[in-house]
N, C-alpha and C positions, 0 to 999 in steps of 0.2 A: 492340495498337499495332504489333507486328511483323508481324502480317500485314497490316492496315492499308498499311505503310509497304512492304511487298514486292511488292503488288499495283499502287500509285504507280508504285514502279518499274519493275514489267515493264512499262506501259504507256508508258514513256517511248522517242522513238524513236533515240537516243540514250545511250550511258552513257558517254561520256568522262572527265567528272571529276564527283567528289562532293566538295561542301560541307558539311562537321560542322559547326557555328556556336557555339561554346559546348560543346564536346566532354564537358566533364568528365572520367573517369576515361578513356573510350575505350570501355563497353561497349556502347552502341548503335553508335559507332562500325563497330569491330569485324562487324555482323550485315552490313554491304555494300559494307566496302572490297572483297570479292571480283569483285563486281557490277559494277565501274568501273577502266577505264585506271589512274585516277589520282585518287588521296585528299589533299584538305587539310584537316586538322582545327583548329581556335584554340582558343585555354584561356588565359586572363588569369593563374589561381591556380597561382603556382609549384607545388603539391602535387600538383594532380590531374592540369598537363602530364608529372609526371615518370612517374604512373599511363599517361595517355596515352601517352606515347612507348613504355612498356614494352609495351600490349598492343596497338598499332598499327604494328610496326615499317615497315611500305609505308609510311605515311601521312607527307607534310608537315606538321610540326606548328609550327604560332605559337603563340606567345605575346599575340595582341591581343587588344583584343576588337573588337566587330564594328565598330565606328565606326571602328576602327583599324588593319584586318583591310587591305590593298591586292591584292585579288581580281584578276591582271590576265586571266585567261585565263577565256573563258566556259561557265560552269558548267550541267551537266546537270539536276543536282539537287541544292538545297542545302537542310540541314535545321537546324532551330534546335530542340532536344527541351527543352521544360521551363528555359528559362533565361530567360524572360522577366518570373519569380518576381523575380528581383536587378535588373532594370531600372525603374529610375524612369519611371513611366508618364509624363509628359512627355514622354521620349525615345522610346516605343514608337513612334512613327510613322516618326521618322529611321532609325532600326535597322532597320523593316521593308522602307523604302527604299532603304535601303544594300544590304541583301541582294539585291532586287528588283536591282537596275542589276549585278549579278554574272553573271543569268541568258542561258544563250545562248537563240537564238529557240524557242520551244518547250520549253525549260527549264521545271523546276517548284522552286519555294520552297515550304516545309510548316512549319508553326511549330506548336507542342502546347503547349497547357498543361491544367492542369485545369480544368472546367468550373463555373461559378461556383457551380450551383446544386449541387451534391454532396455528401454530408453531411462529405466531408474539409474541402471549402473552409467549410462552414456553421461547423465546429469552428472554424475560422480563423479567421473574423469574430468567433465567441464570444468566441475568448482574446484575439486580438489586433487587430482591428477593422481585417482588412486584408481585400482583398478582387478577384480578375481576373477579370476578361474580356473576348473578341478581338472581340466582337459590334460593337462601335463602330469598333475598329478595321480592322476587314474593311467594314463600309459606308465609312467614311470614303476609306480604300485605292482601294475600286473605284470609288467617285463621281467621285474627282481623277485616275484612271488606266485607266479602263475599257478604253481606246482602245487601252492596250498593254497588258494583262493580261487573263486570266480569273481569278476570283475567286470561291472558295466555302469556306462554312465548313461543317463537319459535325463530329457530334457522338458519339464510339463508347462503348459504354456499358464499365461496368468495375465490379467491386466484388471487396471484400477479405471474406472468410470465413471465420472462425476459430473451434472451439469452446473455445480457452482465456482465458481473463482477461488473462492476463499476455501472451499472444501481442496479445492486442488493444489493451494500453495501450501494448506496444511500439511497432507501427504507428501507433496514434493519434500517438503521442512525435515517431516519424521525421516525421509529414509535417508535426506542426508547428512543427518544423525547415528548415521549406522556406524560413527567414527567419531570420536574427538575430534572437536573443529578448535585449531588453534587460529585458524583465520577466518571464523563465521563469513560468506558471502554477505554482501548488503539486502536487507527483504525487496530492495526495490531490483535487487539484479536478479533474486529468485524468480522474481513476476513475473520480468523480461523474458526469462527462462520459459518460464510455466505457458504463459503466449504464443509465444515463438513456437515451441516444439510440441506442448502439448493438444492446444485448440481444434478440435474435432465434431464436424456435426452438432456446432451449438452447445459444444460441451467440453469437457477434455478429457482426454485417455490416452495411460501410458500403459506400455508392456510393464510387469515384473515378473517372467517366467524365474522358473524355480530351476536347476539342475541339484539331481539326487545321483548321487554317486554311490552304489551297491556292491557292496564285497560279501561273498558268502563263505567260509568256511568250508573246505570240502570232507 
């Protein structure tokens, strides 16, 4: 993902200011406030702006979230990593928007999330019957905006591999945690899980490719 997202950048012709969207803690942050004039990061969750502020000190930090973000200066490149998990898919398209109208000409918006078909996100559907993807919302995107935007989605591969058990049930745990669990699964059904689908060559290994969705400003 980080070289992914360095390779975006140096292609941009422009670095004036970068957009975090959803910052979290600040550690992606952090890999290219160097990169750019001027950093704004946002973060709604009092915890993780206080993590933010600490490992950001250059950065402007809000407290909004992106509906509520007021972006006045026009932005280089602005990134949303992984926060699209807590967004009520209804809302996906105004969020993508709102972003989009921050970008200066030839700006780039990059949104990530994990890729539907992945055995992380398959585990997610198992336990909790939830389930993303930007496939709809990148056609829909380009079809109503073609005219000011360019528009592509790609898809970078990824996987987790571990020869221990316990290292694996760990990771299984974290990512399905990417949500409020109002009905935690049992850790002996995770195991079941982690067994079952993950056990590989005396180890285990699961996909978690990344899709990066790319809108550019024309």
């Amino acid at each position: 993902a980080k070289q992914w997202l360095e390779t975006c950048i140096n292609g941009l012709p422009s670095r004036r200011l970068f957009v975090d969207a959803g910052a979290g803690n600040g550690k992606v942050t952090t890999w290219f406030t160097d990169d750019f004039t001027r950093t704004i990061a946002t973060e709604p969750n009092d915890s993780l702006r206080k993590e933010l502020e600490a490992a950001c000190p250059r950065a402007e930090v809000l407290g909004d979230t992106i509906m509520q973000a007021g972006i006045s200066d026009p932005a280089d490149f602005v990134l949303s990593s992984h926060v699209f998990y807590y967004i009520p898919g209804a809302e996906w398209a105004a969020n993508l928007d709102k972003m989009a109208s921050w970008l200066a000409p030839q700006g780039t918006l990059v949104v990530i999330i994990q890729n539907h078909g992945t055995d992380c996100m398959k585990m997610l559907r198992h336990f909790l019957n939830k389930s993303f993807d930007l496939t709809s919302l990148a056609d829909a995107f380009g079809k109503n905006f073609g005219a000011k935007y360019e528009t592509a989605l790609e898809t970078v591969p990824a996987r987790i591999q571990t020869e221990k058990f316990e290292d694996a049930c760990t990771i299984a745990e974290f990512m399905l945690n990417l949500l409020p669990l109002e009905n935690p699964p049992l850790r002996a059904d995770l195991e079941a899980y982690v067994r079952k689908h993950f056990a590989a060559d005396g180890g285990f290994r699961f996909s978690c490719n990344q899709d990066f969705l790319r809108i550019r400003a024309k």
